[in-house]
Legacy VTK file of the C-alpha trace (Angstrom):
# vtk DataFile Version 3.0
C-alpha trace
ASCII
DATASET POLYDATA
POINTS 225 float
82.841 87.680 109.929
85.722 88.688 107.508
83.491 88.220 104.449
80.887 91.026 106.034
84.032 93.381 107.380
85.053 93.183 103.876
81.670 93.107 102.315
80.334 96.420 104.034
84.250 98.396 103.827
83.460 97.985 99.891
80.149 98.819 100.249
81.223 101.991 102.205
84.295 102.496 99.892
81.985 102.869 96.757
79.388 105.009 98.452
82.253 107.457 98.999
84.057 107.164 95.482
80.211 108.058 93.951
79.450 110.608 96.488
81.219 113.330 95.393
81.044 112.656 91.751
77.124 112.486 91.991
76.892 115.424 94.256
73.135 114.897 95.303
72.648 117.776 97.449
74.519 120.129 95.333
73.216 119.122 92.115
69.823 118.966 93.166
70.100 122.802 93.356
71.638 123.189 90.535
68.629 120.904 88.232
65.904 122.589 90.534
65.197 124.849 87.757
64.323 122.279 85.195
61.622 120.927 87.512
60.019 124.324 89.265
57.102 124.346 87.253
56.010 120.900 88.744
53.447 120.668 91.460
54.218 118.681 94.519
53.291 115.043 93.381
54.822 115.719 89.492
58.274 116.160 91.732
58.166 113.711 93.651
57.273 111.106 90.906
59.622 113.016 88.644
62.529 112.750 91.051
61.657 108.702 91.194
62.444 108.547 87.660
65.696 110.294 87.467
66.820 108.258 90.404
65.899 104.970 88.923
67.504 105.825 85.943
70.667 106.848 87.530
70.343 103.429 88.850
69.829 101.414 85.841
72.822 103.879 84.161
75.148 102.594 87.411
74.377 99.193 87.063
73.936 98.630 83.348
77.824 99.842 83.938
79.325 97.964 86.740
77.980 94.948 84.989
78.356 95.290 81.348
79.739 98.592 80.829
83.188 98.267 79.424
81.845 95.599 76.977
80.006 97.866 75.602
82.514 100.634 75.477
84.877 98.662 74.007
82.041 97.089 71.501
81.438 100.701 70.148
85.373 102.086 70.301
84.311 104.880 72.990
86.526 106.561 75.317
85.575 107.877 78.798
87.332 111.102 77.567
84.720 111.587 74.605
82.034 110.939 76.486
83.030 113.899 78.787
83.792 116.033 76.205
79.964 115.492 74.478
78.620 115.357 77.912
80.191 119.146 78.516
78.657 120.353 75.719
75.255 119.320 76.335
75.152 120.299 79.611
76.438 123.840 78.943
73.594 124.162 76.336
71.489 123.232 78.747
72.783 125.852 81.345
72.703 128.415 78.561
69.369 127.930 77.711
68.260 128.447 81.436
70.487 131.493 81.881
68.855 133.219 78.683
66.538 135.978 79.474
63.532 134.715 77.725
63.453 131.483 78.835
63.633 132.345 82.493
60.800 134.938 82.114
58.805 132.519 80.289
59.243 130.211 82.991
58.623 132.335 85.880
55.239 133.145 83.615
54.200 129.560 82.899
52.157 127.269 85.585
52.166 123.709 86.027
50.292 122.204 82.474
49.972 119.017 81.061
51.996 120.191 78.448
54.625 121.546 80.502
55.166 117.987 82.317
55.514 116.239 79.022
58.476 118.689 78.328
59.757 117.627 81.842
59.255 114.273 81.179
61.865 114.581 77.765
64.493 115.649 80.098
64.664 113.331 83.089
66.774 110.850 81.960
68.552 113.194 79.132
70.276 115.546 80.243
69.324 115.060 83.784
69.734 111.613 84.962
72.784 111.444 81.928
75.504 113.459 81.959
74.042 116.091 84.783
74.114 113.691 87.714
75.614 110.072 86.625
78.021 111.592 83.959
81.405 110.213 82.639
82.996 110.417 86.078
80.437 108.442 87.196
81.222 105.779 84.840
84.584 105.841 85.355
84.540 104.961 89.267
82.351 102.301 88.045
84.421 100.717 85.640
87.238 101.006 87.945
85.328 99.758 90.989
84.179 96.396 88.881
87.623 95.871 86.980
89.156 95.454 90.536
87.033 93.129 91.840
87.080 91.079 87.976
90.390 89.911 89.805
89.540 88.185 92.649
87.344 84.306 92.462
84.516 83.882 91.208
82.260 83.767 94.494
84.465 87.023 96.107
83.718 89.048 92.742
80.208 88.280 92.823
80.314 89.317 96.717
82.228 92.663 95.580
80.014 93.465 92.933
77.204 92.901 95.393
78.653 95.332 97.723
79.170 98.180 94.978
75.681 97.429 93.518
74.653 98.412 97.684
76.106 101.356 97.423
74.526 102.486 94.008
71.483 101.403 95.991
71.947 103.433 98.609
73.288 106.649 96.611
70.238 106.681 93.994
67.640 106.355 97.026
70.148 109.571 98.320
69.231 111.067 94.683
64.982 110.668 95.064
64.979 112.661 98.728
67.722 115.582 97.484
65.744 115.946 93.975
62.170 115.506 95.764
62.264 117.749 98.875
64.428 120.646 97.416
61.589 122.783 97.535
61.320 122.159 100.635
64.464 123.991 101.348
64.392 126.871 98.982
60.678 127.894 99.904
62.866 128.795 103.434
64.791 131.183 101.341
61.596 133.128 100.216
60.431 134.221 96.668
64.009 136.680 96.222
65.957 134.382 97.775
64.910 130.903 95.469
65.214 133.216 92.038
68.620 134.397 92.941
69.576 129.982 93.485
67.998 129.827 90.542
70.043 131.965 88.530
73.327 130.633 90.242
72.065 127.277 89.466
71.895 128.226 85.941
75.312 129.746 86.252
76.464 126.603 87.976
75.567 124.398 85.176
77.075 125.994 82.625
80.494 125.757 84.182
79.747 122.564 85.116
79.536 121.433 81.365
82.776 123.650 80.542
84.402 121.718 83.706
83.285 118.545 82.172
84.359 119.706 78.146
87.832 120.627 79.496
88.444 117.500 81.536
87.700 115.616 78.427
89.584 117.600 76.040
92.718 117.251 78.315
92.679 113.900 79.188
91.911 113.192 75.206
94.841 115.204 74.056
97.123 113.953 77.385
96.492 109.872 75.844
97.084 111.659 72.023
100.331 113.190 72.855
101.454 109.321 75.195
100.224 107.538 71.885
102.592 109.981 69.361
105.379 109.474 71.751
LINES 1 226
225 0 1 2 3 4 5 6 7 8 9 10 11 12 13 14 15 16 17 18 19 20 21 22 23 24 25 26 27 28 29 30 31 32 33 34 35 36 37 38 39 40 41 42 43 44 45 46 47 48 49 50 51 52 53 54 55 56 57 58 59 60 61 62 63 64 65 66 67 68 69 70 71 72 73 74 75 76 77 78 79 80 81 82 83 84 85 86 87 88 89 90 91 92 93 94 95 96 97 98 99 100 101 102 103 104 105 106 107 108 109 110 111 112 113 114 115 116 117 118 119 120 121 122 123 124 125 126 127 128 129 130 131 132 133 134 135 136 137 138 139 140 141 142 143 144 145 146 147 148 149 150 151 152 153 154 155 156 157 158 159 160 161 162 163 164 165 166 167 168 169 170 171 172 173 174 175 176 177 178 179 180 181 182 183 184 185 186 187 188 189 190 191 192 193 194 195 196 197 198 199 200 201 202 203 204 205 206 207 208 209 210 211 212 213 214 215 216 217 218 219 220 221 222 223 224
């Protein structure tokens, strides 16, 4: 009875360390943009992918992840600072004039879904909603449970890889049925989300850049001491 008190307060602990970070609901409004042009069906399937990529990116980390930082001499604060960047282009590019009118122009095309299908895992599913903070919980989450026995780190690891579960299923409904909500907001209403979104992701990347940057030149300045 301990072992599932303890199983499910992990479970529940990591749901709430990711939830913020991922943001579903919020960040679902912010990448609605990228997938407007896609009929019904195209979203839905489109929002599958992102969220199973989010949870391949979420596990590949909590199992192997610091390996492989450490195999390739990367810090978390580097990959916030490129992940900042990329994202700001990205908001950039959807707050310039000519792409939104092109857009708003454009319907649905096979073409069009092949573009889609470029971005779903980059920039969307990485940095935009499993990004470097992301990553971080996770590598936290795992290296504290690396310290208890073998069978209670396997349980622990079981219970974060529940809530990943849990959070990228939370990813497929927000991403899939945001339509759903703007259409309430009418025609004026879902352009003027739109262009907040847009807004919204640009700071989001400068948020991201800056984090990075300080944290990079916070561990320079402790190293020169």
């Amino acid at each position: 009875m301990e072992t599932v008190s303890s199983f499910l307060d992990l479970a529940f602990l990591g749901f709430v360390a990711l939830f913020p970070l991922v943001n579903p609901i919020g960040t679902a409004l912010v990448l609605d943009p990228f997938l407007h042009q896609l009929k019904r069906a195209e979203r839905k399937i489109a929002a599958a992918k992102i969220a199973v990529y989010c949870f391949l990116i979420c596990t590949v980390t909590l199992l192997v992840g610091s390996w492989l930082f450490k195999l390739f001499g990367i810090s978390l604060p580097v990959v916030r600072i490129a992940g900042g960047i990329l994202i700001c282009r990205a908001g950039w590019q959807l707050l310039s004039p000519d792409d939104v009118s092109q857009s708003s122009a454009e319907t649905s095309s096979p073409g069009q879904h092949r573009d889609v299908e470029d971005i779903l895992f980059y920039p969307m599913a990485f940095p935009m909603t499993t990004g470097a903070g992301t990553i971080s919980v996770l590598l936290t989450l795992s290296a504290h449970t690396s310290e208890a026995d073998l069978w209670s780190h396997l349980l622990n690891l079981s219970a974060i890889f529940l809530a990943v579960v849990v959070m990228s299923l939370l990813i497929y409904f927000c991403y899939a049925f945001t339509p759903t909500i703007l259409g309430k907001l009418g025609a004026r209403g879902e352009q003027i989300v739109n262009r907040l979104s847009a807004f919204l992701v640009f700071c989001v990347g400068l948020q991201i850049a800056a984090t990075g940057l300080q944290h990079l030149f916070k561990g320079i300045s402790i190293n020169g001491e």
